[in-house]
C-alpha positions, 0 to 999 in steps of 0.5 A, spaced: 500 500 500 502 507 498 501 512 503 495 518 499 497 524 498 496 530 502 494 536 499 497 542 502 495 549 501 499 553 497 502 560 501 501 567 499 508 568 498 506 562 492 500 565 489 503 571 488 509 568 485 504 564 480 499 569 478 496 563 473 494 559 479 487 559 479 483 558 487 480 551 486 477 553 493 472 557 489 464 556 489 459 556 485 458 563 485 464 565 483 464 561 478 456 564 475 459 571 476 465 570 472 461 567 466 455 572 466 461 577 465 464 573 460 458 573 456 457 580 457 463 581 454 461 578 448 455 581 447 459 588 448 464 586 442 458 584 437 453 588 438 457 594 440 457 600 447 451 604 444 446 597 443 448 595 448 446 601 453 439 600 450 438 592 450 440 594 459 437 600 458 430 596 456 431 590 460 431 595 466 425 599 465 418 600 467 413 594 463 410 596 457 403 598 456 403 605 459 399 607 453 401 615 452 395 618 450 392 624 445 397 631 446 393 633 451 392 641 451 398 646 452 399 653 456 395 655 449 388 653 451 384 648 451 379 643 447 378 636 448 384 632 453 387 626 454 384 619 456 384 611 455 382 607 450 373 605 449 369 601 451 366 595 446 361 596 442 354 592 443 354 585 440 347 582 439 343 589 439 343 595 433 344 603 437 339 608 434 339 615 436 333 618 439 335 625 440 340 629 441 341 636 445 346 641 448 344 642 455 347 645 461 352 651 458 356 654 462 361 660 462 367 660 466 372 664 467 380 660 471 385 665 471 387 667 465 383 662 461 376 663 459 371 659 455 364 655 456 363 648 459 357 644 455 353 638 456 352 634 449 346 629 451 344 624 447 338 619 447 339 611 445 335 606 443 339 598 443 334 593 439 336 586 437 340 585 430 337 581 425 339 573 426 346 572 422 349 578 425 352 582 430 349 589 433 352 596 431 353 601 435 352 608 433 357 612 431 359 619 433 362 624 429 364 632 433 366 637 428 369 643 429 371 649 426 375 654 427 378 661 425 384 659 431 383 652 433 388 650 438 395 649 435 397 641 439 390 640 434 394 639 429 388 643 424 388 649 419 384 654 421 377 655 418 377 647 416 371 642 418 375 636 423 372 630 425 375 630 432 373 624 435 376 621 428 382 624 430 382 623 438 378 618 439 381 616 446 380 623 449 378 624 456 373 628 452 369 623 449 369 617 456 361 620 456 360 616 450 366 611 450 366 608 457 360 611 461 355 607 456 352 602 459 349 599 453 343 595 455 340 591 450 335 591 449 333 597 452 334 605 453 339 609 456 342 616 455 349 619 453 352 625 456 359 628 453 362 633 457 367 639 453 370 645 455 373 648 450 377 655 453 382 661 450 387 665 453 386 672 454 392 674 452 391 671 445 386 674 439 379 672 439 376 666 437 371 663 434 368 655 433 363 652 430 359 646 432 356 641 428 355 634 432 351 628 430 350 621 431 348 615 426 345 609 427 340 604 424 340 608 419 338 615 423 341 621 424 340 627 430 344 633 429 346 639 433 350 645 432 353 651 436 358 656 435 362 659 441 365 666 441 371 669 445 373 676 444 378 679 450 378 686 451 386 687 450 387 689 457 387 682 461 379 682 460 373 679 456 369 682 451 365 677 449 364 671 451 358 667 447 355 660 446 350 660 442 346 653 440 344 654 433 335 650 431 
């Protein structure tokens, strides 16, 4: 028989000496930290500095589905603003519009900005769909027109923008979006809440209103116009909402 062999550990002074000579005292953990480095490096040299801080930089960041919503009204003035997305439309019932008003007009005045606060109401019906086919919803349509529209609007001035089509998911519009129970069948009513303003400081300005509903082969209108004049010393001239038969 053979005596086994003793395995002494190696001195600093030895270490020192051999700078190759690796611990092999070293656990697990070391040993995944150096790999994870490794492959790093590797990544680093294919796809260069710059991707590479982007590839950390998505992989660090908050989770997706934070859905930025519709430029929302700047220091300028204000229109339609921000909101989330709409509810579904009904499956199995058509929407008719029974009638459409404007009500509740209200003029307001908020530091320097100035305008009118308006209810746009709206009757529905919901009846079954013929048998084969899902219901349609109604559909709204809010055009405006305007001799200074606001410029986050995106619209030339004196032309006639569906904004609903443009912001669809404007907080504006969650009266007809969101708030709709849609009972089917049945009856309910749909109120849309808008407050367009100015600043006092800019020149006057004028809107039209031409808004209506569709469904079932029935239209209802209802039309406005807004005037906003200042008096050039930080006051108001005019301010008029005027519902036009």
């Amino acid at each position: 028989m053979f005596a086994p062999r003793i395995s002494r550990p190696e001195s600093r002074t030895a270490r020192a000496a051999n700078p190759k000579t690796t611990s092999t005292t070293a656990g697990p953990r070391r040993q995944t930290q150096t790999a994870a480095a490794e492959r790093s490096r590797v990544l680093l040299r294919r796809i260069g500095p710059g991707s590479f801080a982007q590839l950390v930089s998505r992989r660090t960041a908050d989770p997706p589905g934070r859905e930025a919503g519709i430029q929302p009204p700047g220091p300028e003035e204000e229109g339609v603003n921000g909101g989330g997305a709409g509810a579904a439309a009904p499956v199995t019932c058509d929407c008719v519009p029974r009638g459409i008003r404007i009500a509740n007009v209200q003029a307001f005045q908020n530091g320097p900005r100035y305008g009118h606060s308006f209810d746009v109401v709206v009757s529905l019906s919901y009846r079954g769909a013929p048998a084969g086919r899902v219901g349609n919803d109604a559909q709204l349509v809010w055009r405006e027109r305007s001799d200074r529209p606001p410029d986050w609007y995106g619209v030339a001035p004196n032309t006639w923008a569906d904004l609903f089509t443009l912001f669809p998911n404007s907080g504006t519009f969650t009266g007809w979006t969101r708030n709709r129970a849609r009972p089917c069948p049945g009856r309910e009513v749909a109120t849309i809440t808008d407050r367009p303003a100015a600043l006092l400081d800019r020149p006057r300005r004028t809107i039209e209103f031409d808004i209506s509903v569709r469904g079932g082969g029935v239209t209802r209108h209802v039309r406005a116009v807004q005037t906003l004049v200042p008096d050039g010393s930080g006051g108001i001239r005019r301010q008029s909402f005027r519902i036009r038969r």
